[in-house]
Structure formats: structure tokens, C-alpha cells
C-alpha positions in Angstrom: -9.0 62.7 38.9 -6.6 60.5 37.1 -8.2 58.1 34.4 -5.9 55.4 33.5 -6.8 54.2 29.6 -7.1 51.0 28.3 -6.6 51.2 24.6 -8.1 47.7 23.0 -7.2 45.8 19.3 -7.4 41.9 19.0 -8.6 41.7 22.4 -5.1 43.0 24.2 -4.0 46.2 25.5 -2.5 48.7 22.7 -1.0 52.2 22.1 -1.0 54.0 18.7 1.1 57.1 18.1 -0.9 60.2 17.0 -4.4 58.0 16.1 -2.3 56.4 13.6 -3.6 52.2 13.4 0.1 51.2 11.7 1.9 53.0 14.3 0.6 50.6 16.8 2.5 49.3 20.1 1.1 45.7 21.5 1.8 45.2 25.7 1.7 41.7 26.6 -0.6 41.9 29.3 -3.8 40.8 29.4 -7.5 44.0 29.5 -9.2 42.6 32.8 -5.5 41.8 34.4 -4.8 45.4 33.7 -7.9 46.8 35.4 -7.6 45.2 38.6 -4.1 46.5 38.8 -5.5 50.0 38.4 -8.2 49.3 40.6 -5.4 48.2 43.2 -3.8 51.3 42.4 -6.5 53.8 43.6 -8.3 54.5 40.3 -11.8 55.2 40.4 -12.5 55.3 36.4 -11.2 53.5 33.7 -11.4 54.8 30.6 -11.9 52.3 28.2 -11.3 52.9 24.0 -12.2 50.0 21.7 -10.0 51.1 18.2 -11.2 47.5 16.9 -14.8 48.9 16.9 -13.8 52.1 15.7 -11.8 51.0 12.9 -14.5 48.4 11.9 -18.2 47.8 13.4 -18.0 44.2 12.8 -15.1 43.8 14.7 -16.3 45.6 18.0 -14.8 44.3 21.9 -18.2 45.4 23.3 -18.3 41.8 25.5 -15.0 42.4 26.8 -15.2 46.0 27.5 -18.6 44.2 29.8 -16.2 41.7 31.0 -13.8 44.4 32.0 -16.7 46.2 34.2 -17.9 43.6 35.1 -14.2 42.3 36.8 -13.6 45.6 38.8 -15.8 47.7 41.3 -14.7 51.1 39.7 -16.6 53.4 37.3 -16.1 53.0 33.3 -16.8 55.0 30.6 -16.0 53.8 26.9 -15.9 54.5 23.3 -14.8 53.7 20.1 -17.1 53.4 17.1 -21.0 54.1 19.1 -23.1 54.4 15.7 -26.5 53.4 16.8 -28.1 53.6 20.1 -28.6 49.9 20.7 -24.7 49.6 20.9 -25.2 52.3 23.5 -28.0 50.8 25.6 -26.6 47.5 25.7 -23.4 49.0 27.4 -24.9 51.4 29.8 -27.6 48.3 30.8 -24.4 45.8 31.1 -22.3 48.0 33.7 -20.7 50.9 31.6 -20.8 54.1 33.6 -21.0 56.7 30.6 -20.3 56.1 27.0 -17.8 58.6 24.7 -18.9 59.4 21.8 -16.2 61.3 19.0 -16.3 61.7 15.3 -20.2 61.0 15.2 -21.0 63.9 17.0 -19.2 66.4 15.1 -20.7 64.7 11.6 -24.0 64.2 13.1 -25.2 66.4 16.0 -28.6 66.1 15.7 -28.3 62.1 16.0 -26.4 62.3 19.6 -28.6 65.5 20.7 -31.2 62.9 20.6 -29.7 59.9 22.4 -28.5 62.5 25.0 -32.1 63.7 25.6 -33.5 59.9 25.6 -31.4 58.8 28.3 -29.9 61.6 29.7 -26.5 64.1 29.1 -25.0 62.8 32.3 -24.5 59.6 30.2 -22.6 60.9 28.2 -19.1 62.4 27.3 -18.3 64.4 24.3 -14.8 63.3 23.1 -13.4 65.8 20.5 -10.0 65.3 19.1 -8.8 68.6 17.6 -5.9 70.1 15.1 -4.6 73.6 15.6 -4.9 75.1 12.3 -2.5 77.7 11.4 -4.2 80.8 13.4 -4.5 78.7 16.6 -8.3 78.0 16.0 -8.9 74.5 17.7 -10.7 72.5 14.6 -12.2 68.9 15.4 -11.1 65.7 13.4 -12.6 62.8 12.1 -12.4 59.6 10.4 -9.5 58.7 12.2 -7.8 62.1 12.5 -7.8 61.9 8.8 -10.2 65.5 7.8 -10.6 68.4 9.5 -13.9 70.2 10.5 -14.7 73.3 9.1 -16.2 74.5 12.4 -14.2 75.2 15.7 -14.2 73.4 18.2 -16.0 76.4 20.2 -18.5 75.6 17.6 -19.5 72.0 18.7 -19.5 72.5 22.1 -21.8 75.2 21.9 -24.0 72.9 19.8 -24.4 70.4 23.0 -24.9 72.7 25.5 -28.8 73.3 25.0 -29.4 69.6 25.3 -27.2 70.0 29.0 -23.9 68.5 28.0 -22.1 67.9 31.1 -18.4 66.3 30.4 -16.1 67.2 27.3 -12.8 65.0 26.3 -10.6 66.8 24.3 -7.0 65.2 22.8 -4.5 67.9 20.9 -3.6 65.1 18.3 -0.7 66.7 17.4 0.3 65.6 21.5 -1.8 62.1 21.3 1.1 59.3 22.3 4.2 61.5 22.3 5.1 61.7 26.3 6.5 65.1 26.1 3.8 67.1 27.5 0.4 68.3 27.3 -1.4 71.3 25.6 -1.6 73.2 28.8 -2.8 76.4 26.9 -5.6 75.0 25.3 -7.3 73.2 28.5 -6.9 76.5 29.8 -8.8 78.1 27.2 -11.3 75.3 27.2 -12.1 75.9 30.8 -12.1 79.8 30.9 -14.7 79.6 28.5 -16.9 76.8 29.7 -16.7 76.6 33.9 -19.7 75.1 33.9 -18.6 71.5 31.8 -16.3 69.1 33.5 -13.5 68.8 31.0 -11.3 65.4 30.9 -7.6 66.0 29.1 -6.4 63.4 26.9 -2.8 63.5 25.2 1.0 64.2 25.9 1.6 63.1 29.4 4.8 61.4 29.7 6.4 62.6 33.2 4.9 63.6 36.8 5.4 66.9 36.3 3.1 66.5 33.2 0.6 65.2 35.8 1.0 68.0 38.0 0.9 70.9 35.4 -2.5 69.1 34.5 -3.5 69.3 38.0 -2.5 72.5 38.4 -5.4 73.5 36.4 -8.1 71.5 38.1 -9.8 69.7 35.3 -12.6 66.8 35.8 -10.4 64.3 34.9 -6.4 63.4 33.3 -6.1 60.5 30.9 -3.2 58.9 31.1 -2.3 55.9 28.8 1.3 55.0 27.4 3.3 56.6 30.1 1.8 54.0 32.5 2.2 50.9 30.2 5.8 52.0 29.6 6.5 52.7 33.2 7.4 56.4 33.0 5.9 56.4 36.6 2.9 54.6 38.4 -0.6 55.2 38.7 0.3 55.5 42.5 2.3 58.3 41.9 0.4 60.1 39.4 -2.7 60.3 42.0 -0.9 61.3 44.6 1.6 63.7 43.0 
């Protein structure tokens, strides 16, 4: 299933390159304009990332991310700086499908061990952006890409999996806004080990035949994000590819 990403800052639609906030590209088109035309398109998620909230709490787009649900008849799940569980009740009471949760549950497990068992894993997806250190290990990253976990990221997931994790989101930052391909081996690794978690790929796609490698492998869901915004092909396509 093809997840089409809107990436918000400032209330508009944005693309950073690699994680990085000053290598940021604004599109002049306006969050809930943008979901209808991916609803029209055949999407049946959105995947929603508020970088205002995860850059600074005070500054989170929680009302529009509800406005965005609120606009369209498809699923949405969202993230981008969840640090208490009011922030995640009031979305998943206001129309928000599933909420993604990154950095905070490799720096603090137990925390989102418990939210998962309080409301329930299905909720939930585990979003873990990783660096390949130099023997290949997959190591998770935080505070905006900038340190490295000492664990693997075989390490976290197993962590999650007694309290029933169910979905996993995991972006190769080293492929995060480049369009030239994603980290096939890795997914592939990811899924021999763990056929029982739905996995949702994030990162690299920049072509169809991007898309269709990706499919090739049968994963829960493809996130796709600046290749759509700068028309390397449509979400039309990309579904039905």
C-alpha cells in the first residue's frame, strides 16, 4: 500500500534532505488541498509528519494535522514530537488513525511500552530511523539524526514485541530525500526476520521502478514523499504500477 507523506513546518507542506531542518524545500500548496488530491488519487493513508512539533513542542501543528483528518475520508497516522500521552489521546480521540512514535522509543522504551499497553499496540507504529555503521549493523538515531544508538536496531524491535508491536517504520537516513532508490536489502532483512510485523518503508524513492522494487517485496506499506511533490510520477501511477 502506497502512503503518500505530508511533511508540515509553518503550516505548509515541506521536504528536508536527509532529516536535515536547513536543508529544507517549501511547495506552495496548501496541507488539506494536498490531501484531498491524494484522496482523489486512490490513497487510503496519509501519512502525516509534523517537523514543527518535532523540532520544538511549543510550536506543534496538532489542530491542523485534526483539520487534515478531519477534511478527508481516508486513514491517518502521524508523528513528530509525541512526548506525553495527552498529545497522543487527543489525536487518536480527534480522528488520527495510529500515531508514530520515533526517537522516544528508542530513549525511552519503558514510557511507550506503557502507552502501547493502555490503549493498545495496534495504535501504534514504531518509526525507527537508522545509520549503517561500518559492519552493516542497522543502528537507530535520534535527536534529529544527530547520535547514534548503541543498540541495533534488531535490539529495539525486539524490545516491543512482548507488549504486541504490530507495525514498524524504518527510513535508511543515509536514502531519506535523495530519489535514487531505496535500501532494498535492508527491508529485506527486516522482513526475513520479523514476518509477523507489518513493516512500512520510508526513504529513497524517486522513480516507478523504485516503487515496484518496493512492491516486489510485499511490505505493509511504501512512503512516498518528494518524488510526488516534484512530479517524478503520480500517486496514480505509483498504486497501480
Amino acid at each position: 500500500m502506497i502512503f503518500p507523506a505530508i511533511d508540515l513546518m509553518d503550516g505548509g507542506c515541506v521536504r528536508l534532505l536527509k532529516g536535515d531542518f536547513d536543508r529544507r524545500t517549501n511547495y506552495s500548496t496548501n496541507p488539506i488541498e494536498v490531501a484531498h488530491s491524494f484522496e482523489n488519487s486512490g490513497a487510503k493513508w496519509l501519512h502525516v509528519v509534523d517537523l514543527d512539533g518535532a523540532k520544538n513542542p511549543m510550536t506543534s501543528q496538532s489542530e491542523l494535522i485534526v483539520n487534515i483528518a478531519k477534511s478527508v475520508n481516508i486513514k491517518i497516522q502521524t508523528g513528530g514530537g509525541l512526548r506525553n500521552l495527552d498529545q497522543v489521546e487527543f489525536l487518536l480521540s480527534s480522528g488520527i488513525n495510529r500515531v508514530v512514535i520515533g526517537s522516544l522509543a528508542v530513549k525511552d522504551p519503558n514510557l511507550v511500552k506503557g502507552w502501547m499497553q493502555a490503549i493498545g499496540s495496534d495504535k501504534f507504529v514504531l518509526a525507527i530511523d537508522i545509520f549503517l555503521d561500518l559492519d552493516g549493523t542497522p543502528r537507530p538515531t535520534t535527536n534529529g539524526w544527530t547520535q547514534i544508538s548503541k543498540q541495533s536496531l534488531w535490539q529495539v524491535i525486539d524490545e516491543f514485541l512482548g507488549v504486541g508491536l504490530k507495525t514498524i517504520l524504518v527510513t535508511d537516513i543515509a536514502k531519506d530525500g535523495d530519489l535514487q532508490g531505496a535500501n532494498i536489502a535492508l527491508y529485506q532483512d527486516i522482513m526475513s526476520r520479523y514476518p509477523g510485523l507489518d513493516l512500512i518503508s520510508s526513504g529513497g524513492v524517486g522513480s516507478l521502478k523504485d516503487v515496484r522494487d518496493l512492491k516486489a517485496l510485499n511490505p505493509a506499506g511504501i512512503i512516498i514523499g518528494k518524488a510526488l511533490y516534484e512530479n517524478k510520477f503520480t500517486l496514480d501511477q505509483a498504486i497501480s504500477c
